[in-house]
N, C-alpha and C positions, 0 to 999 in steps of 0.2 A: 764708390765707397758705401751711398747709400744701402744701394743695391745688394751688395756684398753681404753687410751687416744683414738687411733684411731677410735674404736668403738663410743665411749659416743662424741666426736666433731662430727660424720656422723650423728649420732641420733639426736644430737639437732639442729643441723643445717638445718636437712632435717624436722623436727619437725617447726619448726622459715617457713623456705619455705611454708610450708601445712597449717600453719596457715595462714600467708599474703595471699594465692592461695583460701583458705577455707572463707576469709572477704572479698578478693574480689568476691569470686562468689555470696557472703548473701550480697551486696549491689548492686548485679544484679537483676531485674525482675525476675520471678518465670517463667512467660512463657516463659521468655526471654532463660533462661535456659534449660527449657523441648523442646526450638528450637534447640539450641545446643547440645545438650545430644541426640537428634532423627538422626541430621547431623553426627555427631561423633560416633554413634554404626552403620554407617553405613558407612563410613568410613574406620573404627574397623573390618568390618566383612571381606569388601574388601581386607584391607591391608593383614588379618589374610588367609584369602582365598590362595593370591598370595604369600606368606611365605611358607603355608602350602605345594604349590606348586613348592617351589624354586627360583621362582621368587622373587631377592635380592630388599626391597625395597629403596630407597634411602631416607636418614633418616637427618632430620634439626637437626645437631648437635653440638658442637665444638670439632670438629676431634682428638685428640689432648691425647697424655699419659704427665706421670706427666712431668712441665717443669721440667728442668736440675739445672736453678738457683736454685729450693726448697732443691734439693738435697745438691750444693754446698755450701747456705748460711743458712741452716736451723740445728740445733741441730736433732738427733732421733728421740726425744721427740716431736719436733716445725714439723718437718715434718710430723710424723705421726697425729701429728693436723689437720694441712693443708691437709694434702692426706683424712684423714678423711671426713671433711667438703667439698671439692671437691665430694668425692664421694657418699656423702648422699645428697647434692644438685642433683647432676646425670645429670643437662644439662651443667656441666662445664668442661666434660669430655667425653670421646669414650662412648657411649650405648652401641653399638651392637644388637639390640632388639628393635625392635616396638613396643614392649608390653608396652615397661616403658611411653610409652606417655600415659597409664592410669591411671598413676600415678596424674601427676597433672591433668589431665583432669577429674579426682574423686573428686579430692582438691577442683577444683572450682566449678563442679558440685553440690558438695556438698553442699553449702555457708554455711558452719557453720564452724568458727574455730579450736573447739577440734577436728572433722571428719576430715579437712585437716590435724591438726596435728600429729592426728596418724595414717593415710595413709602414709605422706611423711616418719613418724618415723620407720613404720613397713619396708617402703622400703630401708630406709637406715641401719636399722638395717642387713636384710638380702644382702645388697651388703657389709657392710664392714663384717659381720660375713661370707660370702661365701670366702670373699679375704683371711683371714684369716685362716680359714679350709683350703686352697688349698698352701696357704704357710705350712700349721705344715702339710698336707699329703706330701709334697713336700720334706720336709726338713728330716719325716720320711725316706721316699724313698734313701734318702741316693745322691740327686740329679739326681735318675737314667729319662736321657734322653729320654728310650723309656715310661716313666709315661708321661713327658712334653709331648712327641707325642701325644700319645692316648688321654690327654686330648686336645690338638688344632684337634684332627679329631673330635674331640666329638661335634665340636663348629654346625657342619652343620645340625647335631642331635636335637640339640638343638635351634639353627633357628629356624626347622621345628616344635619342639615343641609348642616354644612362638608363632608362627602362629599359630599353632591348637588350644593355648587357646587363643589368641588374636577374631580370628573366633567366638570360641563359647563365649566368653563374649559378642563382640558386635553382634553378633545375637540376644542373649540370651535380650542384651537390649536393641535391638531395637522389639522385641518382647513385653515387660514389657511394652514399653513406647506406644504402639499398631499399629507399624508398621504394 
């Protein structure tokens, strides 16, 4: 049930985000946009470049795991709300990834509503369904310590990952757009 709630409050949350991100970018200029979207896959390709290479980049975020009060004054149920909704929004918590700034920058890119909505829905669907897979592996495991390990060495892996596709998307769009 936890689970359920937690999932479906990310989803619509991050859904409600994509759409407001998706109207505002349909009451943006048309060129106005294909300025920004030329800046920004370019941007994209740099950032994905220097990931790709290791080079950590520094990320406009709010730093921050779940506060303490959610834990102490929230029900199960009311938490996994809240944790939800936190984390289908995605800027109201840790990233870790450059990548997810394609997220809203598709949103508004976009200017069309349902497009934001189901970009920001697909992203939150896949951050609270990834949270979730790694607690029931977790919990399989029996708690075993060296799984926790291997998954935080895994994390530098995977940096390097979201840079390689961070790179080829915004190449890939500043290509389209006819860099």
């Amino acid at each position: 049930m936890r689970a359920a709630a937690f999932a479906i409050a990310g989803v619509l949350a991050g859904a409600a985000v994509g759409a407001l991100l998706g109207a505002l970018g349909g009451a943006a200029d048309g060129l106005a946009r294909l300025g920004v979207a030329t800046a920004l896959a370019s941007l994209a390709g740099l950032v994905g470049a220097l990931e790709l290479a290791g080079r950590r980049t520094p990320l406009f975020q709010v730093d921050r795991e779940t506060p303490k009060i959610w834990l102490d004054r929230e029900s199960e149920l009311g938490w996994a709300v809240r944790q939800g909704i936190a984390l289908g929004v995605g800027a109201t918590s840790r990233l870790g990834f450059p990548l997810w700034y394609l997220v809203p920058i598709a949103a508004v890119l976009s200017g069309s509503i349902a497009a934001g909505a189901a970009l920001f829905a697909a992203y939150a669907l896949s951050r609270t369904g990834a949270t979730i897979a790694v607690i029931l592996l977790l919990a399989d495991r029996g708690r075993d310590a060296s799984y926790g390990v291997r998954l935080m060495r895994a994390h530098h892996a995977a940096r390097r990952l979201a840079g390689a596709i961070l790179l080829l998307v915004g190449t890939a769009a500043a290509l389209a757009l006819g860099l």
